[in-house]
N, C-alpha and C positions, 0 to 999 in steps of 0.2 A: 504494500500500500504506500512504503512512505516511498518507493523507486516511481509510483504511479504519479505520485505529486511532485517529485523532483523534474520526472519526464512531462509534467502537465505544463511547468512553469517553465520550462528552457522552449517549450514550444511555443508558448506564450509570448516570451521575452523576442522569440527568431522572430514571431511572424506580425506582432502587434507593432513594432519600430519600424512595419515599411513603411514608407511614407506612402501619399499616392503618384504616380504617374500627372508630371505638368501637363497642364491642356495647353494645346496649340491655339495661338489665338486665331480668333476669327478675321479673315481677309476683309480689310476695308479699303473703300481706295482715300487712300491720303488728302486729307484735306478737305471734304465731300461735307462732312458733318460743319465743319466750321464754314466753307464757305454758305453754306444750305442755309446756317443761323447767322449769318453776318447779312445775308441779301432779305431775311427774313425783320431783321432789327430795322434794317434804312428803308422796308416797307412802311411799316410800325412809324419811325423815324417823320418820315414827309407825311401820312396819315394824321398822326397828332399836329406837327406843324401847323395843315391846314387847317384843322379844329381848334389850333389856339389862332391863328390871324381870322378865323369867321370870326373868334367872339371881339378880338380886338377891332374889326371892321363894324361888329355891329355895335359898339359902342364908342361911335366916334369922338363924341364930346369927354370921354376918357384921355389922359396922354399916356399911355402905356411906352413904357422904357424896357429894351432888354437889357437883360442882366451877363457881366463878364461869365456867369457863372450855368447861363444857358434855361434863363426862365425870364419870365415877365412880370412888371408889377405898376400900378396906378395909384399914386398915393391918393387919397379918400380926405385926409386930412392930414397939412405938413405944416409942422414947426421951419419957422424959418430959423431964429435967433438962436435957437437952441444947440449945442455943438454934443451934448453928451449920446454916445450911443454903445451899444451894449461888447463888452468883451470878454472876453476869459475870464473863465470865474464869477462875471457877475449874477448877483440873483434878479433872475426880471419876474415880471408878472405878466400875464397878455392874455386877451379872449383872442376866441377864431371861433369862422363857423367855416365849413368846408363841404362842397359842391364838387357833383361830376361835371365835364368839362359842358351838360349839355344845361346846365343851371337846379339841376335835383338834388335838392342838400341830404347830406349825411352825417355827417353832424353839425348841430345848434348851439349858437352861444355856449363854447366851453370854455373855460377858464383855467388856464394854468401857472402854475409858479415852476421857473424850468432853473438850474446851473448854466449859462451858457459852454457848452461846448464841452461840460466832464457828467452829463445826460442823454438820454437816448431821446432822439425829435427826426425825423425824417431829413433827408439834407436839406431840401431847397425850402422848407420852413427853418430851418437852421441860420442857411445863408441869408435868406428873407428879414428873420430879426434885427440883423445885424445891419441892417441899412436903416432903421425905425428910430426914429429916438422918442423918449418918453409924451404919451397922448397923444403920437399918431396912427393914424391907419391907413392901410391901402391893401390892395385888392392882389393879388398873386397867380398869376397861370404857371403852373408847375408841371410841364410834361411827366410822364408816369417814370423815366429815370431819376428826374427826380422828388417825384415822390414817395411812392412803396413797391415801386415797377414789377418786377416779376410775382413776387409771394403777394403782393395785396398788405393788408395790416391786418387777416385772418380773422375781422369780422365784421364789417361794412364795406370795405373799399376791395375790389377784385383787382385780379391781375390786370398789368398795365391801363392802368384808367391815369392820365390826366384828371386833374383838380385846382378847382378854384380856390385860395383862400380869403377871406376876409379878414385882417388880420388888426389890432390895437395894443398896440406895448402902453401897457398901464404904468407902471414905474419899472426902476433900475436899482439895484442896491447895490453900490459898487463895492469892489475884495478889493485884499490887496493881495493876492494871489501872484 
């Protein structure tokens, strides 16, 4: 019995540590998959373009400005005298309400207090703040890069949807960060 168990456990030992046999990969032709998604995006790309210049067309008496950062915005209400505006570390406060690109809100007057830039905020509401100084507002067209573009924000807003914001930096609490 105990030669049964000696011989159960070396066969054990031989035949449990083969590895398996590498699979061969699957033939792709090179480069097929990225160009397919790259001609797929600059679809996508001029598709949103034209759905943000219809709403800027239909709202002429707006002066919509593009942004170095590849979005659009109308200020609503602009401090001239004012020079403070938000940086690193500082703590802001600001409502927004935010719409699909065809005017359907998704969300209503919310309200937040954000850290700039060591919190999680979508990017082109990120960059957006940061032009605002305290008690102003203005209007934001954010193609869906830079908004929530692929994933959505997994529960109002879907995949690549462009959005509107409506945006008011209520105060600035600056750091010394």
């Amino acid at each position: 019995m105990k030669n049964l168990l000696i011989l159960f456990a070396i066969a054990m030992v031989s035949f449990g540590c083969k590895s398996p046999e590498a699979r061969l990969p699957e033939s792709v032709q090179s480069g097929s998959f990225l160009k397919a998604s790259a001609e797929r995006n600059k679809k996508l790309n001029e598709l949103e373009h034209k759905q943000i210049q219809d709403v800027i067309n239909s709202n002429p008496d707006r002066n919509y400005i593009a942004s170095k950062s590849g979005f659009w915005y109308a200020y609503t209400t602009q401090i001239e005298n004012d020079t403070v505006q938000p940086q690193f570390g500082d703590v802001i406060d600001f409502t927004y309400d935010v719409s699909n690109i065809e005017g359907d809100e998704i969300y209503a007057n919310t309200n937040k207090t954000y850290v700039m830039d060591k919190e999680e905020l979508f990017t082109g509401l990120r960059e957006g703040l940061k032009l605002l100084k305290p008690t102003e507002s203005a209007t934001f067209i954010f193609p869906s890069q830079k908004a929530f573009g692929y994933y959505g924000d997994e529960h109002k807003i879907g995949t690549n949807i462009p959005l509107i914001c409506e945006v008011t930096l209520n105060t600035i609490i600056k750091t010394n960060d």
